[in-house]
MIFIFI-830554 format. One record per atom (N, C-alpha, C): residue in one letter; atom name; z negated, x negated, y. Coordinates in pm, whole numbers. Atoms other than C-alpha are relative to their C-alpha. Example, Ala and Ser with C-alpha at 12.3 -4.5 7.8 and 13.67 -1.06 7.14 Angstrom:
REM residues 2
rest/atom/zz/xx/yy
a/N/0/-89/-119
a/CA/-780/-1230/-450
a/C/0/-90/120
s/N/6/82/-119
s/CA/-714/-1367/-106
s/C/-73/77/109
***
This chain:
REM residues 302
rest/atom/zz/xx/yy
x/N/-12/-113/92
x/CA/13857/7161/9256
x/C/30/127/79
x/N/-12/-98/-53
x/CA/14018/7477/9335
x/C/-70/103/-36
x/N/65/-151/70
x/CA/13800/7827/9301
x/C/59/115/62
x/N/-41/-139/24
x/CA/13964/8140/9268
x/C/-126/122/42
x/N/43/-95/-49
x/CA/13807/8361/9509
x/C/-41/139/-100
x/N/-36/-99/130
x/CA/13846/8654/9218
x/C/-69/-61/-85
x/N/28/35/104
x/CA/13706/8472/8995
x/C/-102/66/-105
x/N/63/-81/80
x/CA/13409/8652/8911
x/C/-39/164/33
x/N/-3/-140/12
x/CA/13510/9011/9009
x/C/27/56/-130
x/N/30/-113/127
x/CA/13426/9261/8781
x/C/-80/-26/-132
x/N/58/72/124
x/CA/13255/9034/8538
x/C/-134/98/-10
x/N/122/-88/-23
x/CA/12924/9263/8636
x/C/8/105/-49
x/N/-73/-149/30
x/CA/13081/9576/8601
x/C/29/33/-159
x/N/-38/-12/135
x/CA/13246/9485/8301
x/C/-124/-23/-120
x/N/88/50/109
x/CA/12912/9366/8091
x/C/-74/147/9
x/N/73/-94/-39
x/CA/12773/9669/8250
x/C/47/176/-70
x/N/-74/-119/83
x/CA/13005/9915/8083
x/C/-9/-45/-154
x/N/49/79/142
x/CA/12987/9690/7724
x/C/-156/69/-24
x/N/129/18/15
x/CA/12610/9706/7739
x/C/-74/161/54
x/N/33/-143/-57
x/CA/12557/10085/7887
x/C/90/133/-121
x/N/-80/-67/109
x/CA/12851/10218/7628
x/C/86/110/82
x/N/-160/-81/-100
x/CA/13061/10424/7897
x/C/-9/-18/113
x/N/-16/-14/-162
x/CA/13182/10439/8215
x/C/-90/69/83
x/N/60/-94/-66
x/CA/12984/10716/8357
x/C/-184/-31/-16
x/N/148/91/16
x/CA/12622/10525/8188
x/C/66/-105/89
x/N/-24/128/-97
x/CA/12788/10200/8359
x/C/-43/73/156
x/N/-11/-84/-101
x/CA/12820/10406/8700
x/C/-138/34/5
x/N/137/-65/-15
x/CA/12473/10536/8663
x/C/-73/-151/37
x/N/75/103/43
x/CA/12315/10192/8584
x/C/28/-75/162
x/N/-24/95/-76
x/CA/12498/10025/8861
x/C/26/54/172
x/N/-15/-66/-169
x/CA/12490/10273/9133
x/C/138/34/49
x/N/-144/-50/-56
x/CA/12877/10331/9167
x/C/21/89/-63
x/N/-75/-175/34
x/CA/13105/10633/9109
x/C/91/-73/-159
x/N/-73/11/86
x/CA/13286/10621/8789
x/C/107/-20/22
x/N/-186/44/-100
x/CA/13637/10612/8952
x/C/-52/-134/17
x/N/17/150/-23
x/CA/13487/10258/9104
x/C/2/-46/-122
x/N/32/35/141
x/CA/13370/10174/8723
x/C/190/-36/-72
x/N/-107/6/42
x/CA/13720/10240/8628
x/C/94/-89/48
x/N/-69/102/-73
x/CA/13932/10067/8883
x/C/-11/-173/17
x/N/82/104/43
x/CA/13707/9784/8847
x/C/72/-52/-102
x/N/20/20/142
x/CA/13762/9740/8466
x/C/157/-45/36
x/N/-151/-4/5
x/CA/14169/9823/8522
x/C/50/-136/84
x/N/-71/126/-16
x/CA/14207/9523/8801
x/C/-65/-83/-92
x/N/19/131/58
x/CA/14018/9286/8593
x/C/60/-15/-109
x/N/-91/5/148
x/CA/14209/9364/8265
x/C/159/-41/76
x/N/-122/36/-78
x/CA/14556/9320/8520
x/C/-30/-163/58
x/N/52/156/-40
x/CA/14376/8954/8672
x/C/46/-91/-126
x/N/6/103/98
x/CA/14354/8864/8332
x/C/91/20/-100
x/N/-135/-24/48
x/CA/14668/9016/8204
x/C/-24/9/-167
x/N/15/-40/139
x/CA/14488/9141/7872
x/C/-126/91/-16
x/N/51/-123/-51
x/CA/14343/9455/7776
x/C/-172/-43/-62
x/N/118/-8/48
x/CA/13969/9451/7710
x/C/-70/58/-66
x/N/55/-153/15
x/CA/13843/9804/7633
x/C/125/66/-100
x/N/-60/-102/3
x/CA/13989/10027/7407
x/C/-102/90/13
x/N/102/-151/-63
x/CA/13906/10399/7533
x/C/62/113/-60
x/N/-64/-162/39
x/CA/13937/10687/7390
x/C/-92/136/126
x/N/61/-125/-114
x/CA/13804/11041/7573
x/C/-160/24/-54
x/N/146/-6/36
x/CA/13485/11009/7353
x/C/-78/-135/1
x/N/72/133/-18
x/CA/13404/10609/7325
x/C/85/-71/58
x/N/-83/183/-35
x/CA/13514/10246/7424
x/C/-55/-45/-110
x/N/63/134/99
x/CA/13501/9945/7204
x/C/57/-107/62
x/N/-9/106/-81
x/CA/13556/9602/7278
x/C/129/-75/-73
x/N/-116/67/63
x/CA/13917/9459/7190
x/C/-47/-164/-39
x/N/-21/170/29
x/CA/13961/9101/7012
x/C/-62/-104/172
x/N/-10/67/-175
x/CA/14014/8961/7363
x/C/-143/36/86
x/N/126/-85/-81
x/CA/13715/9176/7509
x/C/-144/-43/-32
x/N/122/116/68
x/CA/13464/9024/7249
x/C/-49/-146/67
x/N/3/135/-26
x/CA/13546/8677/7353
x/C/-63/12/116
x/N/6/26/-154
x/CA/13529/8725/7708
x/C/-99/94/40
x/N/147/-40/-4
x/CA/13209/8941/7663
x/C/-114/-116/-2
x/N/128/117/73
x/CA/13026/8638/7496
x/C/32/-99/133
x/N/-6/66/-112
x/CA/13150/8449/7816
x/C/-75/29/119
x/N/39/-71/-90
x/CA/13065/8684/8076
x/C/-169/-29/-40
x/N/161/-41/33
x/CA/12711/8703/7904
x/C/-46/-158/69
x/N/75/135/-12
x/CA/12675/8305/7939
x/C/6/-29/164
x/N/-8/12/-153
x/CA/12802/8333/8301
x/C/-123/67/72
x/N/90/-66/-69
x/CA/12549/8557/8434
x/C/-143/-56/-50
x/N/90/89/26
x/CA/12293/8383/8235
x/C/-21/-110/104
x/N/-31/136/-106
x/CA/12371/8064/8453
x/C/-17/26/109
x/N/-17/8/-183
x/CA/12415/8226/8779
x/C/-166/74/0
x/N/103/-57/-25
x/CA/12062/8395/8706
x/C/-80/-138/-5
x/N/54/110/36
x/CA/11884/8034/8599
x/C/28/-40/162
x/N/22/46/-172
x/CA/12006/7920/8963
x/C/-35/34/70
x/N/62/-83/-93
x/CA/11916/8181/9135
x/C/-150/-32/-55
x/N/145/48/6
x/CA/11543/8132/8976
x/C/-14/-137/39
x/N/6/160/-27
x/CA/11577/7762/9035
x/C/-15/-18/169
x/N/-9/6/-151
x/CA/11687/7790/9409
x/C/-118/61/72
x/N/141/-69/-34
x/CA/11379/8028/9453
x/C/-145/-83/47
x/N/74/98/-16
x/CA/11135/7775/9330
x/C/26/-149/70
x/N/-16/115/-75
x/CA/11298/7486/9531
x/C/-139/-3/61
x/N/142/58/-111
x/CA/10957/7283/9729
x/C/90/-22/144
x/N/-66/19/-131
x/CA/11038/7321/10095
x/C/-17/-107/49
x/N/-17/138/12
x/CA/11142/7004/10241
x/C/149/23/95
x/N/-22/13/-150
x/CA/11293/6873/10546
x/C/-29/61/122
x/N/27/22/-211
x/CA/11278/6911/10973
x/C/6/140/-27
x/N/31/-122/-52
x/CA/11142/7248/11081
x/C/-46/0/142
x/N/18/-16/-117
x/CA/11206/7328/11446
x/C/-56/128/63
x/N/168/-96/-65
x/CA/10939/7510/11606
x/C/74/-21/145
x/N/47/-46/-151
x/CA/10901/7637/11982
x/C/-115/98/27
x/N/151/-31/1
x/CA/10559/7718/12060
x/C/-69/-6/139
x/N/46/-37/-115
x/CA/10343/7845/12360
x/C/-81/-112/-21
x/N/110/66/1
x/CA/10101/7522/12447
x/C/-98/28/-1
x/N/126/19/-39
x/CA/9796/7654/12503
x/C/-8/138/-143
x/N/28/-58/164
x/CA/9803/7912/12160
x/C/13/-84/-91
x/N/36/106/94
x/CA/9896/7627/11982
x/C/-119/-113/-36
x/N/93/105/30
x/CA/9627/7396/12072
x/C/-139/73/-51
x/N/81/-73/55
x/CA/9406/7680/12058
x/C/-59/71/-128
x/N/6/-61/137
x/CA/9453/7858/11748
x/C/74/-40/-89
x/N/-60/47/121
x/CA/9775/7718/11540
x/C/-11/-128/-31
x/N/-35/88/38
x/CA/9735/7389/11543
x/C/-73/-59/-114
x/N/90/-18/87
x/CA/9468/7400/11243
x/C/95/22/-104
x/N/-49/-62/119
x/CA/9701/7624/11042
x/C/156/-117/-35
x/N/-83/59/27
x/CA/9998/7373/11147
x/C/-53/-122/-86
x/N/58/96/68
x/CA/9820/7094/10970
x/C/-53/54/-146
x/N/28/-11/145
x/CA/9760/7314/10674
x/C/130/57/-68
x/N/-94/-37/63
x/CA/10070/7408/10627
x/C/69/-135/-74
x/N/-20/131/49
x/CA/10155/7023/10622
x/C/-19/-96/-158
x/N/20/68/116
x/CA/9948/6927/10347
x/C/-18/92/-118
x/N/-68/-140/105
x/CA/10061/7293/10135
x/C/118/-56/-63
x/N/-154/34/-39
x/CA/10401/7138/10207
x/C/31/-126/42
x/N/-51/125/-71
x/CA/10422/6755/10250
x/C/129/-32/32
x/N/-134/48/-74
x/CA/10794/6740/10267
x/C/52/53/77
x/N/-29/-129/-134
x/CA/10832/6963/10561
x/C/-54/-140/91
x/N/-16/29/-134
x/CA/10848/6795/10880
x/C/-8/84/106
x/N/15/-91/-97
x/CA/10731/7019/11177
x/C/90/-112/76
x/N/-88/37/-111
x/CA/10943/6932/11487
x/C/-32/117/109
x/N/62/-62/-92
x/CA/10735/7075/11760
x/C/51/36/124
x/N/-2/-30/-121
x/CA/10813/7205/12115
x/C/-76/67/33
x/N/109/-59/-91
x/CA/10504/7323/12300
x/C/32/18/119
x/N/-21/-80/-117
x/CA/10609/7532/12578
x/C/-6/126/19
x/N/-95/-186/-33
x/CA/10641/7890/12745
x/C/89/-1/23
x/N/-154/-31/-1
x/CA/10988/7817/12779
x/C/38/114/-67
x/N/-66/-120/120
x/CA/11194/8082/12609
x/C/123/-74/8
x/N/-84/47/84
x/CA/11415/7912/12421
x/C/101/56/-77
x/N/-121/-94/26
x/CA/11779/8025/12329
x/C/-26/-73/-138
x/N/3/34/150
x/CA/11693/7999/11917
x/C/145/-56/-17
x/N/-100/58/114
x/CA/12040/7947/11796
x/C/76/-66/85
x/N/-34/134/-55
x/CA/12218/7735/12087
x/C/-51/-119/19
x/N/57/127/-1
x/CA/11953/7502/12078
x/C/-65/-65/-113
x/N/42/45/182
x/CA/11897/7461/11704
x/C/-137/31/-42
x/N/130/-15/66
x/CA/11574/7620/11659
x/C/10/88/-122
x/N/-21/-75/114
x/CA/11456/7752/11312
x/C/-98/135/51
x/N/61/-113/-54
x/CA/11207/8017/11487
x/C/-100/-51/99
x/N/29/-1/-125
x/CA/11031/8052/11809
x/C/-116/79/-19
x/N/110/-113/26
x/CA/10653/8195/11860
x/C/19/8/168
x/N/15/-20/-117
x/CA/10638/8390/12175
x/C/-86/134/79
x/N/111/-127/-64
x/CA/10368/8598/12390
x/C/-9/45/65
x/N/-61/-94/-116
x/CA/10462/8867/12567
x/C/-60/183/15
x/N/15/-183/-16
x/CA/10387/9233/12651
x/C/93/72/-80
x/N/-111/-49/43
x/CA/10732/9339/12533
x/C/111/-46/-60
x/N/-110/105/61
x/CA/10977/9163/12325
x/C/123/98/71
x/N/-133/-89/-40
x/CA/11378/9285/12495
x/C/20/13/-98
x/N/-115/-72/53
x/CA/11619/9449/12303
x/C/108/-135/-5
x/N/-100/150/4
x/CA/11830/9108/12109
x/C/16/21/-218
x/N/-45/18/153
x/CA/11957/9081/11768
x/C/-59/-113/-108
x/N/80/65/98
x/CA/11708/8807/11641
x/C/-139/91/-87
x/N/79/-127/91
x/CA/11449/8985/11403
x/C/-132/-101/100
x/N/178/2/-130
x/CA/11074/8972/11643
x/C/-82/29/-113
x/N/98/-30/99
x/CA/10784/8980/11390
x/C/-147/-19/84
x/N/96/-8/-73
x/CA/10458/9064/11575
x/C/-98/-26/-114
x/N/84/50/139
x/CA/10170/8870/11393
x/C/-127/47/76
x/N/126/-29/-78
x/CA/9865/8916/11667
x/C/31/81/130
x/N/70/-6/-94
x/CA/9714/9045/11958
x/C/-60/-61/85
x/N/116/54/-123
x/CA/9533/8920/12292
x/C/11/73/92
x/N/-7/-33/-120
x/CA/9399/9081/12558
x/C/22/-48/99
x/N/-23/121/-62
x/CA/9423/8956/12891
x/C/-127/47/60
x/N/130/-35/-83
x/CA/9079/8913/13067
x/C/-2/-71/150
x/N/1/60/-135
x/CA/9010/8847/13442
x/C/-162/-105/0
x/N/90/105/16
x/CA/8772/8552/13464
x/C/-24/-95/144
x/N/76/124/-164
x/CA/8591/8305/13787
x/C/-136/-49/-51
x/N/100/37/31
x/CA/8284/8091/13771
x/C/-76/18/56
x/N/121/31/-61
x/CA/7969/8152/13850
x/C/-33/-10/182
x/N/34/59/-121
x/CA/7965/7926/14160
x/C/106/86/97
x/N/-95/-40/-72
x/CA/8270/8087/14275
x/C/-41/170/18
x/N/34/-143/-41
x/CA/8160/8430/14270
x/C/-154/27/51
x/N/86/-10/-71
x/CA/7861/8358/14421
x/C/-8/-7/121
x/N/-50/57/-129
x/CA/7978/8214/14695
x/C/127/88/88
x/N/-84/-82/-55
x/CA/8245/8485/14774
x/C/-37/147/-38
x/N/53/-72/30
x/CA/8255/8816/14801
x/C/-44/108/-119
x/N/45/-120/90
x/CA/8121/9119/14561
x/C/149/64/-78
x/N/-127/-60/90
x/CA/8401/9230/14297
x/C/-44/121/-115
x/N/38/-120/56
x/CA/8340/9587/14193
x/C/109/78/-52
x/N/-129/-110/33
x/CA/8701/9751/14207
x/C/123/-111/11
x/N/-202/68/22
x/CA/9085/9596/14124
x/C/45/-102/162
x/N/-39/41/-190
x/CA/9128/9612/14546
x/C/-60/-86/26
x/N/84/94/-44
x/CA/8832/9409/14625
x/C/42/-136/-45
x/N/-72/161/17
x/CA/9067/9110/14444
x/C/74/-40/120
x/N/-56/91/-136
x/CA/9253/9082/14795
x/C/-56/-33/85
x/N/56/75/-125
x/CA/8973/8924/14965
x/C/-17/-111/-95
x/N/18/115/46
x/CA/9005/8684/14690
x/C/133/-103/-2
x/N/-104/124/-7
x/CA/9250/8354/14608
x/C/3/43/-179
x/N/-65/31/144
x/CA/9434/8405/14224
x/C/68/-128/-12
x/N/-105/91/43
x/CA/9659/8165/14030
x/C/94/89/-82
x/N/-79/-129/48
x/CA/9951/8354/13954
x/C/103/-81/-147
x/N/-97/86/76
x/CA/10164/8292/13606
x/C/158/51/7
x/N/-106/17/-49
x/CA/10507/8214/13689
x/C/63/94/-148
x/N/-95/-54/114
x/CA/10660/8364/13322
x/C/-55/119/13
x/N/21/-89/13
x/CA/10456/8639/13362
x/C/82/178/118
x/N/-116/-101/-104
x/CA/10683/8984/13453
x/C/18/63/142
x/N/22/-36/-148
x/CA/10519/9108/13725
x/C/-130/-108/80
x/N/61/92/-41
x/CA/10396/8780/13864
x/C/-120/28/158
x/N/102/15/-154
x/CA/10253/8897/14194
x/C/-78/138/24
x/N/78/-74/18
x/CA/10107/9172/14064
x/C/-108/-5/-107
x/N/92/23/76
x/CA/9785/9184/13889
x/C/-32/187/-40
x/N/20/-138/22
x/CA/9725/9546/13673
x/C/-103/71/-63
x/N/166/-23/24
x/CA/9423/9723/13636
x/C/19/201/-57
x/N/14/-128/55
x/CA/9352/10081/13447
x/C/-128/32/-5
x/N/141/-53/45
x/CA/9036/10321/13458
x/C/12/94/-117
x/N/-43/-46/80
x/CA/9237/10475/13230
x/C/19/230/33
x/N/-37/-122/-88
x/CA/9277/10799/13503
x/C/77/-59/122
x/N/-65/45/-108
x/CA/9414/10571/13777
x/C/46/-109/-63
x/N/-81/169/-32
x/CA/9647/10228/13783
x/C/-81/-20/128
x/N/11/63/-97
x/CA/9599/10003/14006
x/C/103/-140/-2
x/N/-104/133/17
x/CA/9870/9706/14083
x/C/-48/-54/156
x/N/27/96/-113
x/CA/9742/9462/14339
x/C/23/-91/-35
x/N/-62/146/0
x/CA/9894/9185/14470
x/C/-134/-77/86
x/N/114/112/-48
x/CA/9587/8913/14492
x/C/72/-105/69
x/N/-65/130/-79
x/CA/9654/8653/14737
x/C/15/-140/-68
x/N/-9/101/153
x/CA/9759/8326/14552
x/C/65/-155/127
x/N/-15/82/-44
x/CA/9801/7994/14679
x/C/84/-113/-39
x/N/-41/104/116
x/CA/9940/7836/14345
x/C/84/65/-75
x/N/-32/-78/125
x/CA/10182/7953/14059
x/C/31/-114/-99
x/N/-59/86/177
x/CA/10231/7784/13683
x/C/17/61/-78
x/N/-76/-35/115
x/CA/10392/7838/13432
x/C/-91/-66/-137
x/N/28/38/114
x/CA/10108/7681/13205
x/C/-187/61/5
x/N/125/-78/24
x/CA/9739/7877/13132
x/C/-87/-68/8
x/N/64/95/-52
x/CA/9553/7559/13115
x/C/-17/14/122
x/N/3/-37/-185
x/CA/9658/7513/13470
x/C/-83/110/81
x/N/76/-132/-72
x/CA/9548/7872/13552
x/C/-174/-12/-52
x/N/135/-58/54
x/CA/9214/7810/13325
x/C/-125/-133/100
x/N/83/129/-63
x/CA/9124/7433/13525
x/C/-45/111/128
x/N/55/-85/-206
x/CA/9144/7675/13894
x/C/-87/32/-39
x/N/165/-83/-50
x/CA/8848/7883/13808
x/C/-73/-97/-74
x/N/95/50/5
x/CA/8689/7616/13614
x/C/-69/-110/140
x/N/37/36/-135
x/CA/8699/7427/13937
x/C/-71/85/55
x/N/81/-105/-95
x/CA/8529/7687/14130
x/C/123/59/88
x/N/-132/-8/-93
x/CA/8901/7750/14334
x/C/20/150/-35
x/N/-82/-177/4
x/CA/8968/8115/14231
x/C/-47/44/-97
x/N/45/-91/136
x/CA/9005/8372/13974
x/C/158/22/-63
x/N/-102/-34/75
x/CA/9233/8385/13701
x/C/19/45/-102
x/N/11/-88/68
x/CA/9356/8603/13455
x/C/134/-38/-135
x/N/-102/102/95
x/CA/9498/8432/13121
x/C/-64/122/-127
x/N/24/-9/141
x/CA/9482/8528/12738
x/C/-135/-40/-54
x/N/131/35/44
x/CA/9136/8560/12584
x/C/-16/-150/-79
x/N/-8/131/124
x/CA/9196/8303/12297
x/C/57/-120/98
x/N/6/130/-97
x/CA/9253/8086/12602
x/C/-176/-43/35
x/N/71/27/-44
x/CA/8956/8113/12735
x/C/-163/41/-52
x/N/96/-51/32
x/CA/8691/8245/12504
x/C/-119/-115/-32
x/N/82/88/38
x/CA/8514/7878/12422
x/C/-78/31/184
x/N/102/50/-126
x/CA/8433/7832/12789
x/C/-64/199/84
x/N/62/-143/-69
x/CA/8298/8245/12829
x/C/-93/-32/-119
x/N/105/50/81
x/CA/8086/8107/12533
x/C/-113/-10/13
x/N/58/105/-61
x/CA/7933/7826/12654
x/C/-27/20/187
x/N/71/-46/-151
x/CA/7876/8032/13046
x/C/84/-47/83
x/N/-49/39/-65
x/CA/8113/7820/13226
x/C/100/89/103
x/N/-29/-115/-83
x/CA/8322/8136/13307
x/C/-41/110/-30
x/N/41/-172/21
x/CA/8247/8515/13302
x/C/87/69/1
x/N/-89/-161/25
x/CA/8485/8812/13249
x/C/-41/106/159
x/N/51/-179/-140
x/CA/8470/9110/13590
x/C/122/23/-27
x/N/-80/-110/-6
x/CA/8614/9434/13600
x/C/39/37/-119
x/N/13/-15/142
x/CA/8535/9456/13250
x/C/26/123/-17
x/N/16/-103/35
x/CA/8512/9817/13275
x/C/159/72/42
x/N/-144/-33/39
x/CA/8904/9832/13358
x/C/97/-50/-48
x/N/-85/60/92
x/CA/9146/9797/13130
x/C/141/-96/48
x/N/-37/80/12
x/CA/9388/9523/13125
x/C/119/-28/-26
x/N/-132/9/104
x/CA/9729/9410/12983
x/C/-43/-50/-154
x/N/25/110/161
x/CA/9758/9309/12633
x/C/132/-95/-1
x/N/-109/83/39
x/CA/9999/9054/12499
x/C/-8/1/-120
x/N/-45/7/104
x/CA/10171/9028/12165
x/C/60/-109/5
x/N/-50/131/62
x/CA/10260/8734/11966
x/C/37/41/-65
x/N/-71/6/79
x/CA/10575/8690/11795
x/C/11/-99/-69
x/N/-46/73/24
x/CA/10749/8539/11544
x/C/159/15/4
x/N/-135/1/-56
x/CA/11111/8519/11646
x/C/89/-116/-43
x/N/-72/58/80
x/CA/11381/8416/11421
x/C/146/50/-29
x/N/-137/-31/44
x/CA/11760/8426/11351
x/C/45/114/-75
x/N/-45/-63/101
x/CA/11815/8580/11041
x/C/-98/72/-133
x/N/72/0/120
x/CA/11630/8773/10753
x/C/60/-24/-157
x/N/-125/39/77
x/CA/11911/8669/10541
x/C/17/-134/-30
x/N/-46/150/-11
x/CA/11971/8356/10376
x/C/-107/-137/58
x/N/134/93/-77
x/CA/11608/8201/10496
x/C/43/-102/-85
x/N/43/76/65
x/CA/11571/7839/10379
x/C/-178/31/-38
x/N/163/-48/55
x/CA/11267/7826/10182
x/C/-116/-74/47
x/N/72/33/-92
x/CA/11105/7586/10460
x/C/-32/92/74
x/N/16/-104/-60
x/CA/11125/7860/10697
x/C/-69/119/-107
x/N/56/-93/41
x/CA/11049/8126/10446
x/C/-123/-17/-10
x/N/74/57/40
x/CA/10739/7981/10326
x/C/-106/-4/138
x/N/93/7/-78
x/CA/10602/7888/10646
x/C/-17/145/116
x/N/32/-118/-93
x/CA/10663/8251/10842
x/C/-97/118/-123
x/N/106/-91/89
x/CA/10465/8399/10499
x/C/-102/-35/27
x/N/102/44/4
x/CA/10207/8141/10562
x/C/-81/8/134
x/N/74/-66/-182
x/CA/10135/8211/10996
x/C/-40/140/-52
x/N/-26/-145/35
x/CA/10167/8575/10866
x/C/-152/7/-35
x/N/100/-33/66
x/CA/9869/8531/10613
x/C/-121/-47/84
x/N/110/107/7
x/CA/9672/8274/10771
x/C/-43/61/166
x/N/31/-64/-71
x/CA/9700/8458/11141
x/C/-128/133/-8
x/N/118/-142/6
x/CA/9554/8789/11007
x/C/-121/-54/-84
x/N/171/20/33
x/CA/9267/8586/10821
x/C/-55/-28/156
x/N/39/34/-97
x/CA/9203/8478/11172
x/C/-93/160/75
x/N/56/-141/-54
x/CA/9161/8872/11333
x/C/-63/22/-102
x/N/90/-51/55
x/CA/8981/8956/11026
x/C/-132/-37/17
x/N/135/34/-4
x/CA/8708/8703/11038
x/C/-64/21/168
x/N/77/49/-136
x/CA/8684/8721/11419
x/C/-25/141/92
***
């Protein structure tokens, strides 16, 4: 079947001048200039090679021809409105590709991913658990969560849902056994685990909130995964400095402790990072409303 590009110009316009009673109410109603209103009306009466409107300088009415193809126009926009509500309520359904930090997911989403599941049985998550940063649209993802200090400057839309601080943390045995940690400096008589994604990897940054401080702790190890950094100090091997919601079960339960509490820290922001706000499927839509809601019940209750 062929469709006529043209096909349904001016049909809007035109019901809109019918149903408003002049050009200049049409124009009001529809947000354009009257000149547009007019030009409008004139190609679609030339498309359709018959006049629609008669006009005088005080009314319009609706010619023979104009009637008909009023009562048309009306059933058309009817129809294209019924789909548009229809397409709305579609149930989301099929493969949703995810890229996801491992150790926030196991920590905190993977609860909400399992309730989104049975919100939404015909959704298919399609997981990647990594800190990779992932090129969204050469590698077919539908959105990307990612936790960073600073999202760059990129043309995908960044939706910041949370917060984490970052806390400096060692165990017990390990800070008993080495020396006294009072100030930022006193970390270079210690051993870190440094994270490889993180920007300024070989610096660790400290605020009294009158001074900085950027020391480079001596490091023996680097990963790219927080676990990793959270096993070293549960070993007794060092001190490392990850995302609270990493490590807040085992500052719980005593296993590690927090120092240098009294200077401030980095934070990190969690995104949601996605293509387009345009044209969402209603898998995607659905589930970036539902992290959205189900995140901030999280900071509320906690």
């Amino acid at each position: 079947m062929t469709i006529n590009n043209q096909l349904f110009d001016g049909v809007i316009i035109f019901c809109a001048v019918v149903e408003q009673g002049s050009f200049s109410a049409a124009a009001v109603a529809s947000e354009h200039s009257t000149s547009y209103i007019s030009k409008t009306i004139n190609k679609l009466e030339a498309r359709l090679n018959t006049r629609l409107l008669n006009r005088t300088t005080r009314s319009i009415s609706l010619t023979a021809d104009g009637e008909l193809f009023y009562q048309h126009c009306q059933q058309l926009i009817k129809d294209a409105q019924h789909a548009q509500a229809f397409s709305q309520t579609l149930e989301p359904a099929g493969t949703l590709r995810i890229s996801a930090p491992l150790n926030y997911s196991v920590n905190t989403l993977k609860p909400l991913f399992n309730q989104y599941l049975l919100r939404y049985p015909k959704v298919t998550l399609d997981l990647e658990l990594s800190d990779r940063k992932v090129d969204i649209v050469s590698e077919g993802y539908d959105l990307a969560i990612r936790i960073t200090r600073e999202m760059e400057d990129s043309s995908l839309i960044m939706r910041k849902i949370a917060s984490s601080r970052i806390v400096t943390v060692a165990s017990a045995q390990y800070l008993a056994s080495h020396p006294p940690i009072n100030h930022p400096e006193q970390l270079k008589q210690h051993i870190g685990i440094r994270y490889s994604y993180a920007a300024k990897k070989d610096l660790w940054v400290y605020s009294n909130g009158t001074e900085s401080y950027n020391v480079e702790v001596p490091s023996n190890f680097t990963t790219n995964n927080g676990e990793i950094q959270l096993s070293y100090a549960l070993d007794h091997l060092g001190i490392s400095r990850v995302p609270a919601f990493i490590v807040q079960e085992h500052l719980d339960n005593g296993n590690l402790q927090t120092i240098l509490d009294e200077y401030e820290c980095d934070t990190v922001n969690i995104y949601l990072v996605y293509a387009s706000r345009k044209h969402q499927s209603t898998k995607l839509r659905t589930f970036i409303d539902f992290l959205v809601e189900e995140v901030d019940k999280l900071k509320t209750s906690n």
